[in-house]
C-alpha positions as CSV (number, residue, x, y, z in Angstrom):
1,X,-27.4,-8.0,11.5
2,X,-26.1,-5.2,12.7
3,X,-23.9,-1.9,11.3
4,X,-20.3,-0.5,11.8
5,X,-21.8,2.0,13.9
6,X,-23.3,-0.8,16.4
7,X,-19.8,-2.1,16.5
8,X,-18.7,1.4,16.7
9,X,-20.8,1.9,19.9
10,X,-20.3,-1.4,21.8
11,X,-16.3,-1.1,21.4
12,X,-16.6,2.5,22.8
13,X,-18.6,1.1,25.9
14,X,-17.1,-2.1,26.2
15,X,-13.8,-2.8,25.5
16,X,-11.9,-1.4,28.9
17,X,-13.5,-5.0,30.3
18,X,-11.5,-6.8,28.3
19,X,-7.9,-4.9,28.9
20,X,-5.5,-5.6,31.5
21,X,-5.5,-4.2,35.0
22,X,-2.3,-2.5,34.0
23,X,-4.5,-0.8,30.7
24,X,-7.7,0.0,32.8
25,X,-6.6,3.5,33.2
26,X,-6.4,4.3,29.3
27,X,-8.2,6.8,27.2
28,X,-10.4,4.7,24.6
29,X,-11.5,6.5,21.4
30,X,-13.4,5.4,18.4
31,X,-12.8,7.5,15.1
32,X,-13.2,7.6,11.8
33,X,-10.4,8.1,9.2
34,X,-10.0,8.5,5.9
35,X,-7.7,6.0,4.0
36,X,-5.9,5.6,1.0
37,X,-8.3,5.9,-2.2
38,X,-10.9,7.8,-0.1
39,X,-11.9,4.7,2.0
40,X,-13.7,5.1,5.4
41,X,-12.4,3.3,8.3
42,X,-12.7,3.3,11.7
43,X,-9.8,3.1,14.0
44,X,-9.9,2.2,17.7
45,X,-6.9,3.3,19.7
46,X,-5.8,2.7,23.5
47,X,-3.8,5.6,24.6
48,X,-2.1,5.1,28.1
49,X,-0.9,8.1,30.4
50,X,2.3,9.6,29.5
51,X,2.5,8.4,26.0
52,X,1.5,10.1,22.4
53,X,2.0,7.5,20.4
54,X,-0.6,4.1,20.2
55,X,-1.5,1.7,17.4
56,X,-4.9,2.1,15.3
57,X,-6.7,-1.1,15.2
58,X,-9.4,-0.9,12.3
59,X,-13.0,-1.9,13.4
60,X,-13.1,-2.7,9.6
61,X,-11.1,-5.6,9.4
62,X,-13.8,-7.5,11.7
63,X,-17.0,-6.9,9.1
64,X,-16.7,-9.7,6.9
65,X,-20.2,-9.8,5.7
66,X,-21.3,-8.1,2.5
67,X,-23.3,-4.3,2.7
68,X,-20.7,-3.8,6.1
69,X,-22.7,-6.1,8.5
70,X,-21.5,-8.3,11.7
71,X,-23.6,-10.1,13.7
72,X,-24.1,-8.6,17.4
73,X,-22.5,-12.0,18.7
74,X,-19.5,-11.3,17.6
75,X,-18.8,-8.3,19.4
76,X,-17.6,-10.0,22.4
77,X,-15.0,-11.5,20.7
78,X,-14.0,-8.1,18.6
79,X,-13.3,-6.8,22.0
80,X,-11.4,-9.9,23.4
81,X,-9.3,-9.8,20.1
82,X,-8.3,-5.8,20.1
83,X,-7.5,-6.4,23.6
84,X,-4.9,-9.2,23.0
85,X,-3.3,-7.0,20.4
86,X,-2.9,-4.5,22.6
87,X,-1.5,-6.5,25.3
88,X,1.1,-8.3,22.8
89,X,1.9,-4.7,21.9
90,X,2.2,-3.7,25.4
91,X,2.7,0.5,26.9
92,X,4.4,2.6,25.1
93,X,6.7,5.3,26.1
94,X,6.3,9.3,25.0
95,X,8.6,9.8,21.9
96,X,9.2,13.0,20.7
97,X,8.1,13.8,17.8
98,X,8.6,17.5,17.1
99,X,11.7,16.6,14.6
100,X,9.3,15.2,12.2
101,X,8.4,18.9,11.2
102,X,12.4,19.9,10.4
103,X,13.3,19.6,7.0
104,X,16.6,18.0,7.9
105,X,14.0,14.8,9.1
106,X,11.2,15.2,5.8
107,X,14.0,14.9,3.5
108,X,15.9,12.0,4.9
109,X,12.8,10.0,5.6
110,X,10.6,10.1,3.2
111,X,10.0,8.3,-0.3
112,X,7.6,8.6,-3.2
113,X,4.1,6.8,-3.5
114,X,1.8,6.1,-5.8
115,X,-1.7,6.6,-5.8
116,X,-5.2,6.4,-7.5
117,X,-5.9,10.3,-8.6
118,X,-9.9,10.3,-8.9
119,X,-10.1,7.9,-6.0
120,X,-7.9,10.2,-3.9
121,X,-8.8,13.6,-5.4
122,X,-10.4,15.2,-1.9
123,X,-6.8,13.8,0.1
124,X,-4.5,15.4,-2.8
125,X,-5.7,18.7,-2.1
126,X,-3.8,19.5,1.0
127,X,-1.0,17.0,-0.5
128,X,1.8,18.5,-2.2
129,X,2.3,15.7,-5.5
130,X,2.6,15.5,-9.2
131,X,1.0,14.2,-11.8
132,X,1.8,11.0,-13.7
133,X,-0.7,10.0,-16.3
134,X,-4.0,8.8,-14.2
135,X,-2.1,8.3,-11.4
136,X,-0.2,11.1,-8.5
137,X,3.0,11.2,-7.4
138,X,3.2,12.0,-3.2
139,X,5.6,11.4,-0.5
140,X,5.4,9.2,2.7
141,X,7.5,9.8,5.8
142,X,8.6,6.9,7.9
143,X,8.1,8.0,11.8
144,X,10.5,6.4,15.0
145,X,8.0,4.3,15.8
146,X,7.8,1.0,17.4
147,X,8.0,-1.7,14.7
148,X,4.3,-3.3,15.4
149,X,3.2,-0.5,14.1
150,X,2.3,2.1,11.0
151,X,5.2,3.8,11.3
152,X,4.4,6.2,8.3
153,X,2.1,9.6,7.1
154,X,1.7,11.0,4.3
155,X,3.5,14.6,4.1
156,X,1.0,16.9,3.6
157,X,1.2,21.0,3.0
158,X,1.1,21.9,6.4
159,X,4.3,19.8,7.5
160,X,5.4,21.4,4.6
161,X,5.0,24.8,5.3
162,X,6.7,23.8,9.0
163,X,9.7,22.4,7.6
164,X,10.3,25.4,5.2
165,X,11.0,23.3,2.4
166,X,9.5,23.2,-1.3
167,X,7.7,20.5,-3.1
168,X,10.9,20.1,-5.6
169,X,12.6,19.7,-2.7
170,X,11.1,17.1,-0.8
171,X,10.4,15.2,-3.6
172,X,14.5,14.9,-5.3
173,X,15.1,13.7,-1.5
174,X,12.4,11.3,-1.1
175,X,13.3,9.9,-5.0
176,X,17.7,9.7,-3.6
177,X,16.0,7.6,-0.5
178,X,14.2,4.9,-2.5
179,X,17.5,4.2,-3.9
180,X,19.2,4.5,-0.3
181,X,16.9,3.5,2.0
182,X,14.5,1.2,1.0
183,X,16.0,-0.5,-2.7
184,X,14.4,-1.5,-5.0
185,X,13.7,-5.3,-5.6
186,X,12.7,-7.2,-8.9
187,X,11.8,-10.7,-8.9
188,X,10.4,-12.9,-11.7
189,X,7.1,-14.5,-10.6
190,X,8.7,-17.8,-10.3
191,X,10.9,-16.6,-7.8
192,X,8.3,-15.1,-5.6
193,X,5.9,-17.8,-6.4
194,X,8.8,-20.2,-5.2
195,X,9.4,-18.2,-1.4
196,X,5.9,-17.6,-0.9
197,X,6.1,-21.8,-0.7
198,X,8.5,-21.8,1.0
199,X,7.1,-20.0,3.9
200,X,4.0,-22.4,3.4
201,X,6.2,-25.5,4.1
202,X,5.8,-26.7,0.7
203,X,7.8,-30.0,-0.4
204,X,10.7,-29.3,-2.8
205,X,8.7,-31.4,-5.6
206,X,6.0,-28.6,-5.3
207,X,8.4,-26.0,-5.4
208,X,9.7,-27.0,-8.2
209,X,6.2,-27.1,-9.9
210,X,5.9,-23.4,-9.2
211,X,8.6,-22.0,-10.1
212,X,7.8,-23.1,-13.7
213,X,4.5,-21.5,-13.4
214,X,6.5,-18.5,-14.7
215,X,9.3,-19.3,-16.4
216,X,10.1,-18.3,-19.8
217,X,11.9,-21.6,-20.8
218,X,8.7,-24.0,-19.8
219,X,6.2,-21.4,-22.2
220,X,4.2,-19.4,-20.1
221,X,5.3,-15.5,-20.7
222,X,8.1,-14.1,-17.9
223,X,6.5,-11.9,-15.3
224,X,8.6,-9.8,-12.8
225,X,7.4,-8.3,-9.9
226,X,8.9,-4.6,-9.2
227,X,8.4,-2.9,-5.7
228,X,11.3,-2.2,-2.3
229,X,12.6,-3.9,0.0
230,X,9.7,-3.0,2.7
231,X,6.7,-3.8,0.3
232,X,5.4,-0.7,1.8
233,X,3.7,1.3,-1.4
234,X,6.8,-0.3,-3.9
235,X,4.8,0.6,-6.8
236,X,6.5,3.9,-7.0
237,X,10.4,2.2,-7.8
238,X,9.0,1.9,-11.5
239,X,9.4,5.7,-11.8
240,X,13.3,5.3,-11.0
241,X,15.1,6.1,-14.4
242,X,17.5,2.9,-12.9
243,X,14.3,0.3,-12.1
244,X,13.2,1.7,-15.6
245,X,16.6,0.8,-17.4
246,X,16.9,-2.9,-16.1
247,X,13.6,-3.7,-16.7
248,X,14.4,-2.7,-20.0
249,X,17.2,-5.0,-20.6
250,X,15.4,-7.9,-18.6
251,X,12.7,-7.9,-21.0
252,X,14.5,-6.8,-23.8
253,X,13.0,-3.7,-24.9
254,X,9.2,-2.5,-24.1
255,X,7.2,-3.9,-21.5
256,X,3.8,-3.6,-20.2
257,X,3.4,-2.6,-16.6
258,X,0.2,-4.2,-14.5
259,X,-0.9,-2.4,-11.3
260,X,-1.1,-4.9,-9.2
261,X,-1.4,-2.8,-6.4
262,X,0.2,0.6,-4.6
263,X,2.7,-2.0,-3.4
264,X,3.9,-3.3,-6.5
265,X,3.7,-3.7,-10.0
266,X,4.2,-6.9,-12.5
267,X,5.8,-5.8,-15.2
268,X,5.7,-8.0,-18.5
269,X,7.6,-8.3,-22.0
270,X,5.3,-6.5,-24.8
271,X,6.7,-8.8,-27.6
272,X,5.4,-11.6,-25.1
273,X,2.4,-10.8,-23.4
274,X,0.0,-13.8,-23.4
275,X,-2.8,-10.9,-24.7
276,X,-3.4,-7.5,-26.0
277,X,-3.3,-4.7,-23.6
278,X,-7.0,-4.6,-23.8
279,X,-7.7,-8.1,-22.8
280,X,-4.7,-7.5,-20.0
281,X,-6.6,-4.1,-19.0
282,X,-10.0,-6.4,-18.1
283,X,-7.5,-8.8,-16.3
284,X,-6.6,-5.9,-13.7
285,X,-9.7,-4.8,-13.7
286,X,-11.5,-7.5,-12.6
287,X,-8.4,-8.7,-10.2
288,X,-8.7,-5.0,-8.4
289,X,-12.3,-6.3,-8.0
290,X,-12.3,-9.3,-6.9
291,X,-8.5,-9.7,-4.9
292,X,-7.4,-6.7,-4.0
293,X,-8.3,-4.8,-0.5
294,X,-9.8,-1.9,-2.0
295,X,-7.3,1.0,-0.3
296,X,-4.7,-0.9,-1.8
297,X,-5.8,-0.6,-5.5
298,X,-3.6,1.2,-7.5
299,X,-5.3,1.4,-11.2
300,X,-7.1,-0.2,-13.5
301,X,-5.1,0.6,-16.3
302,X,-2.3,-1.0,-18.3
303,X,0.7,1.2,-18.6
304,X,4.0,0.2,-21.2
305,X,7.4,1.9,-21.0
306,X,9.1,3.0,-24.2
307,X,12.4,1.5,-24.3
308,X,13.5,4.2,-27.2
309,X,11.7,7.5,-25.2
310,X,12.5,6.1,-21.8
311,X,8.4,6.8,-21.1
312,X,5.4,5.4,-19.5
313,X,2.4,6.2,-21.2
314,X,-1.2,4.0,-20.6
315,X,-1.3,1.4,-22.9
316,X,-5.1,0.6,-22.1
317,X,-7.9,1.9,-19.7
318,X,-11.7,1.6,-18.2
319,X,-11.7,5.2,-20.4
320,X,-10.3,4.3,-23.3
321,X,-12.6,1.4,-23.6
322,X,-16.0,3.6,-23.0
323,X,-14.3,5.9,-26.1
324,X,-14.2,2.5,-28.4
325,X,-17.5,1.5,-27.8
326,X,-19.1,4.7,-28.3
């Protein structure tokens, strides 16, 4: 078996035979970069003369063996598969991206995020944020980029400092734009149950089936799913006073609010939870473990909003069960 690094290397070396004749005169780099939650990831990128802007294609998503291991055979076919994404993606042309450092741009394109504090305490030092309970509270810029790719950063201190702008600032703007922008969008689990068989080409008879899955009226406890209109980190629309307030009267009253991940949250009546928070804290817990792609965990922890305060406190959490059992 072989390491990330052996990838690393043979990509670096090899991967111009595999492009285009139109790509052969790119500039091929390997790197490694630091993602959400502290993760290490390497990126490969293709960058044509003339143009500043490229895709990153991770190395990571190839190593589907435990420990970070791929056999050497499959190198070949790494190569042969980065290379077709590039081609579908095609050149790109030099876009200028010096108005990303204006304030006028910051505050019209960026929105609020949520992530993980411990896991991303050595990223939230050069990142202006807030805290909220276990979690932080940072902003994400969406760049003019082609669609194909990650067309977003996280605003750091320096851009910051560029744009002339403060923290309080940047942050009322980027909480206007998630209303604006990108809406927010609440769906019972039935619902998205229901579309995501639809896109599968389910029969109607099976559709019905699911949709009941989570519906109140056939027993099982009602389940919404809270995030915006992109998907792209949606957790963060359950800190909008108006997310807050319908959820509120959807569940009518206090509700429990599950992590599912720094795209979205399922949020949960407390009067009808199918458990105690505790039992529901080991749920997401073992779901982060087991399901989720670890940069996109959120927390492990069960939150519940106060209907009367108009809070969010944690209901239940890794910590608070270590405090119990001591």
């Amino acid at each position: 078996m072989a390491t990330m690094k052996d990838l690393s290397m043979y990509v670096q070396e090899h991967l111009r035979e595999y492009l285009p004749e139109e790509m052969q005169g790119a500039q091929i780099a390997v790197t490694d970069v630091q993602k959400n939650n502290g993760l290490p990831f390497t990126g490969v990128t293709v960058r044509l003369p003339g143009t500043n802007v490229m895709p990153v294609l991770y190395l990571n998503n190839y190593v589907r063996h435990p420990f970070g291991e791929i056999n050497e055979s499959e190198f070949p076919g790494v190569c042969r598969h980065i290379a077709e994404e590039e081609r579908k993606i095609g050149p790109q042309q030099d876009i200028d991206l010096s108005h990303v450092m204006t304030a006028e741009y910051l505050k019209g394109n960026s929105a609020l995020a949520l992530v993980n504090t411990e896991k991303n305490e050595e990223m939230l030092r050069g990142v202006p944020h807030e805290d909220f309970r276990d979690l932080s509270i940072i902003a994400k810029c969406s760049l003019d980029v082609p669609a194909k790719m990650d067309g977003a950063v996280t605003v750091d201190n320096r851009m910051l400092q560029e744009a002339g702008i403060s923290k309080e600032e940047l942050f009322t703007a980027a909480r206007e734009n998630m209303l604006k922008r990108n809406d927010p969008v609440i769906h019972s689990m039935g619902e998205l149950l229901s579309s995501m068989g639809m896109e599968a080409g389910m029969s109607e008879g099976e559709l019905e089936g699911m949709e009941s899955v989570a519906d109140p009226s056939m027993g099982g406890a009602p389940m919404f799913v809270c995030t915006n209109k992109s998907g792209f980190y949606g957790a963060a629309v359950i800190l909008l006073p108006e997310v807050q307030k319908k959820m509120a009267k959807i569940c009518g009253g206090d509700y429990y609010i599950l992590p599912s991940s720094v795209h979205e949250t399922i949020c949960l009546p407390k009067d009808k939870a199918p458990a105690e928070p505790e039992m529901l804290q080991a749920m997401v817990q073992d779901i982060n473990a087991t399901e989720v792609a670890p940069e996109d965990v959120l927390s492990d922890s069960v939150y519940r909003f106060d209907s009367k305060e108009m809070k969010i406190d944690i209901e239940a959490s890794p910590s608070m069960k270590k405090e119990m059992s001591m």
